[in-house]
N, C-alpha and C positions, 0 to 999 in steps of 0.2 A: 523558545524551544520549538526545535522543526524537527518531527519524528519520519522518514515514510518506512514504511512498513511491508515485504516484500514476502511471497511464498506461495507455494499452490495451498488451491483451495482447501480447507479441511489440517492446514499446518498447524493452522490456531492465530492468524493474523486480529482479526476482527477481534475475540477474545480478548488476547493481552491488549490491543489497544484499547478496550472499555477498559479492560481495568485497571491498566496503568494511567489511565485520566483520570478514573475516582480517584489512586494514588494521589496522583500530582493535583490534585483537583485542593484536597485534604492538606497535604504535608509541605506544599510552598505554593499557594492558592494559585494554580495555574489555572488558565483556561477563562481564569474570572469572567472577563469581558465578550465572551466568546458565547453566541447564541449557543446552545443545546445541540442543534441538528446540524451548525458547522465546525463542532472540536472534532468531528473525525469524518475526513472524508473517503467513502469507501464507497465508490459509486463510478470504479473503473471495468468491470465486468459485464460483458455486454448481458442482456437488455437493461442494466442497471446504470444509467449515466446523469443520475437526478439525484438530488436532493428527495428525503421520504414527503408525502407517500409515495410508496412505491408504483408503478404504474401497474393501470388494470389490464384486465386479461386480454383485454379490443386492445388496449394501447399496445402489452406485449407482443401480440400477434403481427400489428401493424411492423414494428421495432423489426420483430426478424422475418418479416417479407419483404426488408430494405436491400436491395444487393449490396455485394459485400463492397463497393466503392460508394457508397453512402454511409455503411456501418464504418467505412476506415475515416471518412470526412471526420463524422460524428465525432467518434473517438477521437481524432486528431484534434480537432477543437476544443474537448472537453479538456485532456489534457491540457494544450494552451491555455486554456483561461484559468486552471488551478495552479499553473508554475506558481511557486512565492516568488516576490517580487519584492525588490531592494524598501526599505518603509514602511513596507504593507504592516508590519506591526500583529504582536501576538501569537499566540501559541496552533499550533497545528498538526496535525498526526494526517497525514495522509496512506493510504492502503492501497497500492498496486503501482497507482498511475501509473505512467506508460510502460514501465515493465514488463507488467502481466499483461498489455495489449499486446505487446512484440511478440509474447509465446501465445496467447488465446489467439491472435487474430488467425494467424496462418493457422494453426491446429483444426478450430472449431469455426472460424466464420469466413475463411476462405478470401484473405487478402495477409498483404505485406509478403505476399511468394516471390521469391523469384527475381525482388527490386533492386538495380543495381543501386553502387551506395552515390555513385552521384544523381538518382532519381532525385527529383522535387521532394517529394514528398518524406524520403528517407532524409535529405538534407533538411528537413523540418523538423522530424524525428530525433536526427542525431544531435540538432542544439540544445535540444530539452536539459539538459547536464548540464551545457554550459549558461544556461540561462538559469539552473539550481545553483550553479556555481558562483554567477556574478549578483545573483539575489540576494542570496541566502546562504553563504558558505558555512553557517555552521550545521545547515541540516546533516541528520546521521542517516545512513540505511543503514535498514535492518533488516537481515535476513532471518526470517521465522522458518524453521523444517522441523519435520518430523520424518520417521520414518515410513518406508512404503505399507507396509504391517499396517501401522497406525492410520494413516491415511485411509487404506483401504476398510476397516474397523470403524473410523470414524464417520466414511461414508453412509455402510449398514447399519448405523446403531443410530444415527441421528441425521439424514438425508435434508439438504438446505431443499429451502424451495428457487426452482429455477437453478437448478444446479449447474455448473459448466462443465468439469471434465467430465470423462470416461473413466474406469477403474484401469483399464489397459495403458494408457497413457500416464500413470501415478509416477513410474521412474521416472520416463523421457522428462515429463513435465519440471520436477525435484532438479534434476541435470539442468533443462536451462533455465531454470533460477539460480543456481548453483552457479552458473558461466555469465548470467548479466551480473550478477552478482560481485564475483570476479574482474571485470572486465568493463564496469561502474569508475569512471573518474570522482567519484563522488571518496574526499579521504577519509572521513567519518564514520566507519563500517563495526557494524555491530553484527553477529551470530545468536540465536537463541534457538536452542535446540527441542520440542517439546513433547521428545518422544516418550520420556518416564517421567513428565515434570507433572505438578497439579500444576492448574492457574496461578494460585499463589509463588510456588514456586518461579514460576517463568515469569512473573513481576518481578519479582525479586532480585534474580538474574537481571532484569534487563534495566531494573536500576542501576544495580551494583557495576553494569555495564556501561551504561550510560556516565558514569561518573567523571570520565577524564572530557567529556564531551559539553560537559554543562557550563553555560554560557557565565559571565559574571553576573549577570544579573539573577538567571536561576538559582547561582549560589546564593546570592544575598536574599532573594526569597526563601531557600530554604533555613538558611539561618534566621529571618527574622520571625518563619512560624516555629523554629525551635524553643526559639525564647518567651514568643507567647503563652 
């Protein structure tokens, strides 16, 4: 099972993927073999490009006095070494990857402007798909949204720490996920909406979603914990 998971901040990415791993964790023993801290990787948001713990406050400081052609290296690298990779074996939920670098970088850290597409570095950029492609074709994206209301609601009622956007940039942002999204060679595409949803519910959904997507062998695990 290859999940990534895709949306602005405060959609509820993070969210459904914890809890769709207890899910799956429960009802067709996924994840089994899979340490703790790497079933979800969600460490595409700059100052965040680690594994927990998270870095301290000297370390973040350090992090964003990086120019932004160091923060784009960074990033660029991070991604490269989490592609899946044909073998690699095992269950994985990933959360942004390079996606939400493509709209965070230019918005808030001040690269990927302005680069034509035959730049180096976009030409690194643009294979990322097709290196998901020839890995791993059964990965799904999924697109997590909500609405701008919500969003903004869920900014003020529970505030992340290190937060990344702006409340002003809620739509713009929604739009281009909404266009990489679209515009994803990736055929596997999934929507979950979770603007009136609980948690549970957008599990739920994103099972019942997931369905035409599951590998043969997911089925055969979920049939063999049904019968236990």
């Amino acid at each position: 099972m290859r999940l990534i998971l895709i949306g602005c901040e405060y959609a509820g990415t993070t969210t459904l993927a914890e809890n769709f791993v207890a899910w799956a964790e429960k009802t067709m023993g996924a994840f089994v073999n899979v340490p703790a801290p790497y079933k979800i990787h969600d460490h595409f948001k700059l100052p965040d490009f680690s594994h927990p713990p998270e870095f301290s406050e000297t370390e973040y400081r350090q992090i964003m006095d990086l120019s932004p052609r160091l923060k784009e290296v960074i990033q660029r690298h991070n991604v490269f070494y989490h592609i899946p990779r044909a073998g690699s074996g095992g269950d994985s939920v990933m959360i942004g990857l390079h996606y939400e670098d493509k709209i965070y970088g230019p918005l808030y850290f001040d690269y990927l402007q302005n680069l034509a597409p035959d730049d180096p570095i976009m030409q690194t950029r643009n294979a990322f798909e097709d290196m998901i492609l020839d890995g791993t074709p059964e990965s799904v994206l999924i697109l997590v949204k909500a609405s701008p209301d919500t969003i903004a609601n869920r900014m003020r009622d529970c505030p992340h720490h290190r937060q990344v956007i702006q409340e002003h940039d809620i739509a713009h942002i929604l739009s281009r996920f909404e266009d990489e999204f679209v515009r994803s060679k990736l055929p596997n595409k999934l929507v979950i909406d979770t603007t009136h949803h609980t948690v549970e519910k957008s599990v739920e959904e994103l099972v019942k979603g997931l369905g035409p997507f599951f590998t043969e062998e997911d089925k055969q695990r979920l049939d063999s914990h049904k019968q236990a």
